[in-house]
C-alpha positions as CSV (number, residue, x, y, z in Angstrom):
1,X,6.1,42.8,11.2
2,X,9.6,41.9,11.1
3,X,9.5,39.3,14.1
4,X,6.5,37.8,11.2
5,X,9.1,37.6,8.5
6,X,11.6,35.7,10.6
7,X,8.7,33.8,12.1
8,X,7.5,32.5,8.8
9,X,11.1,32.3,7.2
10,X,12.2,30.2,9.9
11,X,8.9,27.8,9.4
12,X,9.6,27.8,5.7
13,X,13.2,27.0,6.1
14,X,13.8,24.6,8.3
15,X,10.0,22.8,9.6
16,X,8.9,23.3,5.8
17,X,11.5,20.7,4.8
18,X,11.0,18.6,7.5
19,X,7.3,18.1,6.8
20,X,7.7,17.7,3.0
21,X,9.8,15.1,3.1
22,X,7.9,12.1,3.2
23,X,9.3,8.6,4.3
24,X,9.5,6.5,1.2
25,X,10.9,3.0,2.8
26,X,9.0,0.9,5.1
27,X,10.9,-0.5,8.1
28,X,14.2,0.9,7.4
29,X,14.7,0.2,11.2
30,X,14.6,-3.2,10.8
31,X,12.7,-3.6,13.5
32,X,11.2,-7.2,11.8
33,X,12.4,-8.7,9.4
34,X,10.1,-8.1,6.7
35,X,9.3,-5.6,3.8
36,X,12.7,-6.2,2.3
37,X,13.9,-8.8,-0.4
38,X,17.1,-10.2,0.6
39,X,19.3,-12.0,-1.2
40,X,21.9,-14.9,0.1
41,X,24.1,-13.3,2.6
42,X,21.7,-10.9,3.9
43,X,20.4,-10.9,6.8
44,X,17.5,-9.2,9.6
45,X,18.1,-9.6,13.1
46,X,17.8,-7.1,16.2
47,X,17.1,-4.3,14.3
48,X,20.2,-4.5,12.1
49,X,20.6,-5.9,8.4
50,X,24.3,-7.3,7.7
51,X,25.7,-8.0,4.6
52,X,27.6,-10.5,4.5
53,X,29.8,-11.7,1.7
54,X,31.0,-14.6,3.4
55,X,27.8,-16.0,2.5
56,X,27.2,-15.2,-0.9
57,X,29.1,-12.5,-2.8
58,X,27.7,-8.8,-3.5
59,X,25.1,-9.2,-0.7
60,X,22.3,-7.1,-1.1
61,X,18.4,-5.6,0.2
62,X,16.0,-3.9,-2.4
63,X,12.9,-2.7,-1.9
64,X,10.2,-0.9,-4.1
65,X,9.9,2.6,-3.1
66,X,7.2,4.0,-5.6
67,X,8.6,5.0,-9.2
68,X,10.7,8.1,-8.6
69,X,12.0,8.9,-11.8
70,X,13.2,12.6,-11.9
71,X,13.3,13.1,-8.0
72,X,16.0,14.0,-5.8
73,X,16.0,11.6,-2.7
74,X,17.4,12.0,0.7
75,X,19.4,9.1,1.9
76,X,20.2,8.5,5.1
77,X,21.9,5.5,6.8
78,X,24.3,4.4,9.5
79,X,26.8,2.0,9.2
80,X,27.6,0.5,12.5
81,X,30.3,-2.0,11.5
82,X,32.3,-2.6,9.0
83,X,34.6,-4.9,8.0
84,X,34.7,-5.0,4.2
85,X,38.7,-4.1,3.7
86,X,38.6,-2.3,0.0
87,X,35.4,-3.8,-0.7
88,X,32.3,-1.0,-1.8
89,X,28.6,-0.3,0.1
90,X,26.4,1.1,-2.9
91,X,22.9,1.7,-4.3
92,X,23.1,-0.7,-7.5
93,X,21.9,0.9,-10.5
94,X,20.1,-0.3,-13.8
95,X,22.2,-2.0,-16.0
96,X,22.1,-4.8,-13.5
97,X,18.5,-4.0,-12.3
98,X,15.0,-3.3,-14.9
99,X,13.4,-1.6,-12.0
100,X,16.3,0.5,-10.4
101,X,16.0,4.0,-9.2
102,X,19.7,4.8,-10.9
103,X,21.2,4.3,-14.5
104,X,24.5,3.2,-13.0
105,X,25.6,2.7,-9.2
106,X,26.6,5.5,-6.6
107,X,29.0,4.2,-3.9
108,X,28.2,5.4,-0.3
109,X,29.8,6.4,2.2
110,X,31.1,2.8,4.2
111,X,32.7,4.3,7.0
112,X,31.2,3.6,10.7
113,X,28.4,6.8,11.5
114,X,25.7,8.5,10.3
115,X,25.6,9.3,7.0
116,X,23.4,11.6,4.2
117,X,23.6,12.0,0.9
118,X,21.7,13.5,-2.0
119,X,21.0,11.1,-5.1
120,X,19.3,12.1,-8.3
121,X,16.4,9.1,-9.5
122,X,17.4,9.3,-13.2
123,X,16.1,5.9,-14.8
124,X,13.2,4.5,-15.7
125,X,10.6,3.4,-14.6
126,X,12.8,3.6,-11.5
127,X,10.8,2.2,-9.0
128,X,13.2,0.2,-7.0
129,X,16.1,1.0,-4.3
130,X,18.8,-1.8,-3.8
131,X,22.2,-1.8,-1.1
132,X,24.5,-4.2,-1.8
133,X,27.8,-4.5,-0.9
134,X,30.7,-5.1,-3.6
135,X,32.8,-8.0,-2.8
136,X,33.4,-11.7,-1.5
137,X,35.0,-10.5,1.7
138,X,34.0,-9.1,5.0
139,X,30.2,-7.9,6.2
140,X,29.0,-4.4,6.7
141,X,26.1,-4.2,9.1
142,X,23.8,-0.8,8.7
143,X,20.5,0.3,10.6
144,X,18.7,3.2,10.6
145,X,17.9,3.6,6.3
146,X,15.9,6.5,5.1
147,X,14.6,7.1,1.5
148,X,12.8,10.8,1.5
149,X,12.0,12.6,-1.7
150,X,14.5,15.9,-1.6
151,X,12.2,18.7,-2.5
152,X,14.7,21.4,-3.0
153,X,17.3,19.9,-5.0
154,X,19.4,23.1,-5.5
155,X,20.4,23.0,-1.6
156,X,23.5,21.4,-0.7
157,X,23.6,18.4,1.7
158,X,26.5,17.5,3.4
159,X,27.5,14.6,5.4
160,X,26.1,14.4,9.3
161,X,23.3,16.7,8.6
């Protein structure tokens, strides 16, 4: 009975989670370059978007994710280079977006790695996920985005899961 407990506490724990979570982007590989609006300055290419404020400032790629008002959502991303100086990487929030997952923005993490981070969908109708980069300088080139709904909010997530 006991080696049932840990049996089932360890399916609970840690395959539970990975099964709930549910992918809520589409091509967040960038393996094409579709899927995503872009905006001047951002670009698609060999699996990699770059954001590029030498282009066109504040850079960005949005995409409609399903209205998630109320959720917690898993986001994960790497940044593979970055050259934006002071500049920020965030998720851009409402007041400059009607259909924005977030009220205001959250700044991520910019540094070169993987990164994770736990994000609270608190605006309505909140439909809508947008990176953009803060600045006229420098490009920040990022791969690997995932948007999961984060069904047990009252976990902590740390950085490099």
């Amino acid at each position: 009975m006991k080696k049932l407990t840990i049996l089932l506490f360890f399916f609970t724990v840690f395959i539970g989670k990975s099964l709930a979570q549910v992918e809520l982007l589409s091509n967040g590989t960038f393996d094409t370059d579709t899927l995503w609006i872009k905006s001047t300055g951002a670009s698609i290419a060999s699996g990699k978007v770059t954001l590029d404020a030498g282009q066109s400032a504040n850079p960005y790629i949005r995409q409609d994710i399903g209205t998630q008002t109320g959720n917690w959502l898993l986001i994960s991303y790497e940044i593979i280079n970055n050259n934006l100086g002071s500049d920020q990487f965030v998720i851009y929030g409402i007041n400059n977006l009607v259909n924005s997952i977030l009220i205001s923005k959250y700044t991520l993490n910019n540094n070169v790695g993987v990164h994770n981070v736990v994000v609270y969908a608190d605006a309505s109708p909140g439909s809508e996920i947008n990176f953009r980069r803060l600045g006229s300088t420098g490009s920040l080139i990022i791969d690997n985005i995932s948007v999961k709904e984060w069904t047990i909010p009252n976990e902590r997530v740390s950085e490099n899961l």
